[in-house]
C-alpha positions in Angstrom: 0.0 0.0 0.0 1.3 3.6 -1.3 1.6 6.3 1.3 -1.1 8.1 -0.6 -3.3 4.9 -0.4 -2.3 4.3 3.5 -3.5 7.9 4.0 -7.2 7.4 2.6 -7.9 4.6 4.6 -9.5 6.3 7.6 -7.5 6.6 10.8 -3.7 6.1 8.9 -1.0 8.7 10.1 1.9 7.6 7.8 3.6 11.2 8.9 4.3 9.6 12.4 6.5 6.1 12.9 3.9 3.1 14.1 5.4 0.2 16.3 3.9 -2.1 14.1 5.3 -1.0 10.8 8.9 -0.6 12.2 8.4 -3.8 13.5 7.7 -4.7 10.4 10.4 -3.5 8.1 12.5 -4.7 10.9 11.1 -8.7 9.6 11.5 -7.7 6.1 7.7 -6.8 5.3 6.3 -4.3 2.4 3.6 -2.8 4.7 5.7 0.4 6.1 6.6 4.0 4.9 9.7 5.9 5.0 8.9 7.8 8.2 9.1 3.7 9.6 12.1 3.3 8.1 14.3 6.7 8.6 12.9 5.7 13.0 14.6 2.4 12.7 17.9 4.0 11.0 17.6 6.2 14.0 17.2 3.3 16.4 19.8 1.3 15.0 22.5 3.8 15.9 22.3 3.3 19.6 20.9 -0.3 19.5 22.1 -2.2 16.6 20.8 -5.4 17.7 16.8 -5.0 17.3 16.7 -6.3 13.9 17.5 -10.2 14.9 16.1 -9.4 18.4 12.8 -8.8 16.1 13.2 -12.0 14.2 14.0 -14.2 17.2 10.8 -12.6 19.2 8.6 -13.7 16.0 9.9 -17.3 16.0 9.6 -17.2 19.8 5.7 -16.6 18.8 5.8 -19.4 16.5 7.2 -21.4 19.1 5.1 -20.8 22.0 1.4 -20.9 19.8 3.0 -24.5 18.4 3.6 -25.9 21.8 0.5 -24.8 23.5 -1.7 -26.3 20.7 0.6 -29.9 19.9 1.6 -30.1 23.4 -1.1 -28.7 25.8 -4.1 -28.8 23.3 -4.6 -25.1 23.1 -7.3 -24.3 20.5 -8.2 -20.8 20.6 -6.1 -17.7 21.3 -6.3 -14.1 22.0 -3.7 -12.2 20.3 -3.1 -8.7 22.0 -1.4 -6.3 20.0 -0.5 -8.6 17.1 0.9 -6.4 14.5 1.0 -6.6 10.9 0.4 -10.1 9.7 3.4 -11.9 7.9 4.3 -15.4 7.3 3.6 -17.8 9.8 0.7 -16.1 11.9 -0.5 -17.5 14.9 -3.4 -19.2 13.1 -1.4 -20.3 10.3 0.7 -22.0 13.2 -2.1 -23.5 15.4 -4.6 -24.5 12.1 -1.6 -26.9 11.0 -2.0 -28.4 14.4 -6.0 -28.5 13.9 -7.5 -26.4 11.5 -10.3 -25.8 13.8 -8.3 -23.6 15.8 -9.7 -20.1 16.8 -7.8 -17.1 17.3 -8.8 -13.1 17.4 -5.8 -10.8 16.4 -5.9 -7.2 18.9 -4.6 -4.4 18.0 -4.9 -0.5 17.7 -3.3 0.5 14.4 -5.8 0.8 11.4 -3.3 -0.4 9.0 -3.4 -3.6 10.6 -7.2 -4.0 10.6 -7.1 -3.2 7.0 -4.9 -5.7 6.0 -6.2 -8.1 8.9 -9.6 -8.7 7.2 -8.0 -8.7 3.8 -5.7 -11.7 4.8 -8.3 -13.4 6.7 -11.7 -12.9 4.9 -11.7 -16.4 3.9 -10.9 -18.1 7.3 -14.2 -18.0 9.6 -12.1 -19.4 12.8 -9.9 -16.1 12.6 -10.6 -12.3 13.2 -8.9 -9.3 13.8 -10.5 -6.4 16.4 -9.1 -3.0 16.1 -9.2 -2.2 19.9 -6.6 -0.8 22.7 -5.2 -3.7 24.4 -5.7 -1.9 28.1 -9.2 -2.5 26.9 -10.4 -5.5 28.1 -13.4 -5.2 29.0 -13.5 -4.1 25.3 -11.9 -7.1 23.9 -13.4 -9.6 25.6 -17.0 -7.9 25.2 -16.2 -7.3 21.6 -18.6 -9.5 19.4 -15.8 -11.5 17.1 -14.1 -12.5 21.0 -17.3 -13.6 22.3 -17.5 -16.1 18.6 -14.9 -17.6 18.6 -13.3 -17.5 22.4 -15.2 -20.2 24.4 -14.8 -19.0 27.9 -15.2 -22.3 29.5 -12.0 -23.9 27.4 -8.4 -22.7 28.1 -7.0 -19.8 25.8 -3.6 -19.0 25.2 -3.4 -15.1 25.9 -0.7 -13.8 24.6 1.1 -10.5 25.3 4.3 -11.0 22.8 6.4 -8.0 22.4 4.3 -5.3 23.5 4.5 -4.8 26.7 6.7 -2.2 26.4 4.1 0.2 24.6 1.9 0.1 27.9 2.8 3.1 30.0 3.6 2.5 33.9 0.9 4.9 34.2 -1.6 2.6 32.5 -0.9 0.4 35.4 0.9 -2.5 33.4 0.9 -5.5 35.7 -3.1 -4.7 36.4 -3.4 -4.9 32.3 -2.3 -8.5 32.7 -4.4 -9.5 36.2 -7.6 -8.3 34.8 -7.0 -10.3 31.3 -5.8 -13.6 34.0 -9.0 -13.3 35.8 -11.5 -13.3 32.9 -9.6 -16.6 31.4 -10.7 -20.2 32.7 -8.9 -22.2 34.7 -5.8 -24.2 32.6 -5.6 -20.8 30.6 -2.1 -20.1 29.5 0.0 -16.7 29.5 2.7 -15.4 27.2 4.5 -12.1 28.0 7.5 -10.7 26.7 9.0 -6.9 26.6 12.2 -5.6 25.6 14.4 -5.1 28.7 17.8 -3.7 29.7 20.1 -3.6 32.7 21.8 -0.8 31.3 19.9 2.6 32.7 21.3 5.1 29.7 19.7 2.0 26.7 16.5 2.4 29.0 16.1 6.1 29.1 17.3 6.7 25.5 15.0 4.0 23.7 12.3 4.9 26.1 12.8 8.6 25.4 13.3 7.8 21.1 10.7 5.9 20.9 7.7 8.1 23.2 8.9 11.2 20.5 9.3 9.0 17.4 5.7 7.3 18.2 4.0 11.0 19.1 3.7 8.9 23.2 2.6 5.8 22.1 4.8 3.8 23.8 5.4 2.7 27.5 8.8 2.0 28.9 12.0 -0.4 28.1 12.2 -2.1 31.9 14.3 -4.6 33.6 13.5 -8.3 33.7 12.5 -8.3 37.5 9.5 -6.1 36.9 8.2 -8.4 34.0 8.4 -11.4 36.5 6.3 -9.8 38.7 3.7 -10.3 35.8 3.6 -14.0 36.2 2.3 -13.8 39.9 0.5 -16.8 41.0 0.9 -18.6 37.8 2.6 -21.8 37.2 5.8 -20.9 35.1 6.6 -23.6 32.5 9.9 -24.6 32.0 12.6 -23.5 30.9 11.4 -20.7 33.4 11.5 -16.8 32.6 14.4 -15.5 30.4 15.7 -14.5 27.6 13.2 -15.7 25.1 15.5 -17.7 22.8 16.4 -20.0 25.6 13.1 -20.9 25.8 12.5 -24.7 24.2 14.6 -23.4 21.0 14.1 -25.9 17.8 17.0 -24.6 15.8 20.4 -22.9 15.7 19.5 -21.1 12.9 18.3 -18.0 13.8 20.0 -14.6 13.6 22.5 -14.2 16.5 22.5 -10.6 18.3 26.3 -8.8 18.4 25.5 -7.1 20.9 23.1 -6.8 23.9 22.5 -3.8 25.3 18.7 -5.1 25.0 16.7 -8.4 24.6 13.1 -9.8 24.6 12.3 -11.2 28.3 9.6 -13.5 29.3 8.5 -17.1 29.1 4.7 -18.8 29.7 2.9 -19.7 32.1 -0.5 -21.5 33.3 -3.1 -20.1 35.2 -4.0 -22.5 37.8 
């Protein structure tokens, strides 16, 4: 989609960077505009390592949604702020483990409702819901959710990757306990946010990003407070980490050279 196109389609800003389309240049999609691509030569100055960190957090994804539906039987999932699609989505991943697999894509950019519904028009089991994901009463009220999410059957809830757009003002941690209580029992949740150790990658990422973004972004944070999002779960193994470590299938992917950031998190079971 031309800029000029992007722009009709109501709701588009392609004069300010979107998350989502960095994001997506970053994996090597079409579906971004310069003003995406002159933020991530910015961003690549002081952290060089985000574009493998981006490919590693989407086969993470693949990973997880795989394991939950061949391993734990997980057939319907609620996707919050899901991005552009690109290949291997998470119902292309769980619909080769059973094609009756459900799953609702969240997220808050237009773009990617538009090209959401174009990609999945055919598919009845999938749907994407333009809605904020501190909305959750929203979401799970939202008429496509309450289709295809069974409330009385386990849902894989994930949170990949986004994290760090919620703001600590929005109350992060109670995002994720409000979206844990409205999930049955045997539920399962999947976090994972950008994190650093190093205060000035924090600040200046953090800083970058809330100007690049006009604020819509959160905060780059260290690993203990995304553990504290997993309170009174049941933590599958490997346990909470960096997010290749967990139950990797190949050596293959891209190797970061340096690490003044990488994607935290792991899964875990609601009780």
């Amino acid at each position: 989609m031309r800029e000029d196109e992007a722009a009709a389609v109501t709701g588009v800003d392609v004069t300010t960077p979107s998350v989502a389309r960095m994001y997506d240049y970053y994996l090597g999609g079409k579906d971004n505009y310069e003003v995406d691509r002159q933020a991530v030569e910015e961003l690549d100055k002081v952290v060089p390592s985000t574009r493998p960190l981006a490919v590693n957090n989407r086969r993470f994804l693949q990973r997880v949604v795989r394991v939950l539906a061949e391993e734990y039987g997980v057939r319907q999932f609620l996707d919050h702020g899901s991005g552009l699609p690109t290949q291997d989505n998470v119902h292309q991943v769980a619909q080769r483990v059973d094609p009756e697999s459900r799953v609702v894509y969240v997220d808050n950019d237009p773009i990617v409702l538009a090209h959401g519904r174009a990609l999945l028009e055919e598919n009845s089991n999938t749907a994407v819901i333009q809605a904020d994901l501190r909305g959750t009463e929203e979401i799970f009220g939202h008429p496509e959710v309450r289709r295809l999410i069974d409330p009385s059957q386990p849902v894989g809830a994930l949170f990949v990757s986004v994290m760090h757009c919620i703001p600590d003002s929005s109350d992060p941690a109670a995002l994720v306990r409000g979206v844990v209580e409205r999930l049955p029992s045997g539920s399962f949740l999947v976090i994972n946010q950008l994190v650093s150790e190093d205060k000035a990658t924090r600040d200046f990422v953090t800083d970058f990003m809330a100007k690049s973004t006009g604020d819509r972004w959160g905060r780059v944070r260290q690993a203990h407070e995304v553990e504290r999002y997993f309170d009174g779960l049941e933590i599958l193994e490997p346990g909470l980490g960096e997010i290749n470590d967990w139950r990797p299938d190949s050596e293959l992917g891209p190797r970061q050279l340096t690490d003044e950031w990488y994607e935290f998190g792991g899964v875990a079971r609601k009780p």
